[in-house]
C-alpha positions as CSV (number, residue, x, y, z in Angstrom):
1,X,114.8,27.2,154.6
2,X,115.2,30.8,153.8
3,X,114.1,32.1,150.4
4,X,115.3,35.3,148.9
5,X,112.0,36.8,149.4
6,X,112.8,35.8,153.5
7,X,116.5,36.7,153.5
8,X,115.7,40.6,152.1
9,X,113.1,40.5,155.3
10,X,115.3,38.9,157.7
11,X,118.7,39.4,157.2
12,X,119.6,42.4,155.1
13,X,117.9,43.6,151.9
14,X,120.7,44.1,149.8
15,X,118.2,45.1,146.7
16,X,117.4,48.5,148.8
17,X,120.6,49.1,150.9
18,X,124.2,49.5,149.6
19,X,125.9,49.1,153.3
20,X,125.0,46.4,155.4
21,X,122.2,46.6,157.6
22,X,121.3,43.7,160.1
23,X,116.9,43.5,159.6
24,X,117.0,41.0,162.1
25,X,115.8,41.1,166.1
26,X,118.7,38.5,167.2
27,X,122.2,37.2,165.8
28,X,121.9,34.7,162.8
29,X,123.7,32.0,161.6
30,X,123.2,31.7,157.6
31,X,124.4,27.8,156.1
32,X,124.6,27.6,152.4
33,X,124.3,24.3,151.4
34,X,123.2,22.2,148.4
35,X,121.4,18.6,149.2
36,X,123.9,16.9,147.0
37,X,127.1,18.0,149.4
38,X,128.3,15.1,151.8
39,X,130.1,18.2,154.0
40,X,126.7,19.8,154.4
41,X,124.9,16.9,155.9
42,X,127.9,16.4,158.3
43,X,127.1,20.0,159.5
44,X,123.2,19.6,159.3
45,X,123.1,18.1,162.8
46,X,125.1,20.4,164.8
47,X,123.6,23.0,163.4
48,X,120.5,21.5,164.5
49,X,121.9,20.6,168.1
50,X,123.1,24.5,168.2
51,X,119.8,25.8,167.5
52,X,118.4,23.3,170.4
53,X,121.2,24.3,172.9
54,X,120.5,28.4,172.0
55,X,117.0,28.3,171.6
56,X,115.5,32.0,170.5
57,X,119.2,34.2,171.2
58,X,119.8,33.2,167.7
59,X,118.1,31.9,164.1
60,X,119.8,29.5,162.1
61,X,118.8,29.3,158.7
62,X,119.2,27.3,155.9
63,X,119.7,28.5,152.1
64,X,119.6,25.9,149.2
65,X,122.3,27.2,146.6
66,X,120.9,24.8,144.0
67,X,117.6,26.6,144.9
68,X,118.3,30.6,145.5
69,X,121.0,30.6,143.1
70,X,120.7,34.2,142.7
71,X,121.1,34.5,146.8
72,X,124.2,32.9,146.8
73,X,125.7,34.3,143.9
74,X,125.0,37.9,146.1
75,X,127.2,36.5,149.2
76,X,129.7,35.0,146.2
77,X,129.8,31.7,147.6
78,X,132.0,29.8,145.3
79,X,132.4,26.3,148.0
80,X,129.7,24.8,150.4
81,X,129.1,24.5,153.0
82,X,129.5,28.1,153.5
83,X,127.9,29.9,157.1
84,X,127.3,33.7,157.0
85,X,127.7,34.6,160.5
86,X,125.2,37.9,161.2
87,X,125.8,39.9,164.8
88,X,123.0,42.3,165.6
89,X,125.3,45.1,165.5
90,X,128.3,44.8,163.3
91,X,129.5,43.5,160.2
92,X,128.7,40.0,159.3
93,X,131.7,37.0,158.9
94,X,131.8,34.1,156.7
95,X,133.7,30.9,157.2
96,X,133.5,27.9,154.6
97,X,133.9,24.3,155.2
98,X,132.6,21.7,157.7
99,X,133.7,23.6,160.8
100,X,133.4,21.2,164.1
101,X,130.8,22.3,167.4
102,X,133.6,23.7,169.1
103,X,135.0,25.9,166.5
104,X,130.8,27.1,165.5
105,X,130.4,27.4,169.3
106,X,133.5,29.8,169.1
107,X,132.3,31.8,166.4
108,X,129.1,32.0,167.7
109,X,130.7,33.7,171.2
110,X,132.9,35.9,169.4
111,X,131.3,37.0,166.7
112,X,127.6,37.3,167.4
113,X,128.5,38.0,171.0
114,X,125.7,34.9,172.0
115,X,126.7,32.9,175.3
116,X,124.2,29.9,176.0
């Protein structure tokens, strides 16, 4: 679970910088998700099996909307589940919807630049 007070350490602290500015060591994978949301627990598992299968080349974690409401509203996500892909280096992608292994996998090669 990743509070807002974790996210500003983490990921980017969006209350001091204007541009984005990755605070983390390795790629991230950020899943917004609410506990009511039927998509979000089909993706709960393979994002569990992903952080298994990648170990420490990248964090995935986990932001209650119903919770950090203010956190979501920052990223303006408007559907769950929602996944706020986060490369060391560049600018960070989000995708909504229950996206299948494959197409995470994918994203997780392309855009983070993270091979198992």
């Amino acid at each position: 679970m990743l509070t807002k007070k974790d996210f500003l350490e983490k990921v980017f602290n969006y209350e001091k910088n204007k541009e984005w500015k990755f605070e983390g060591n390795v790629p991230c994978i950020i899943d917004f998700y609410a506990d009511w949301c039927q998509p979000c627990k089909m993706v709960a598992p393979i994002l569990e099996e992903l952080s298994n299968e990648y170990g420490d080349k990248i964090n995935i974690y986990k932001v209650d909307t119903e919770a950090e409401r203010e956190l979501a509203g920052a990223f303006g996500i408007r559907s769950i589940p929602s996944m706020l892909f986060c490369p060391k280096d560049a600018e960070p992608q989000m995708a909504t919807g229950a996206l299948p292994k494959q197409n995470l996998e994918q994203i997780i090669s392309e855009v983070l630049k993270v091979e198992k």
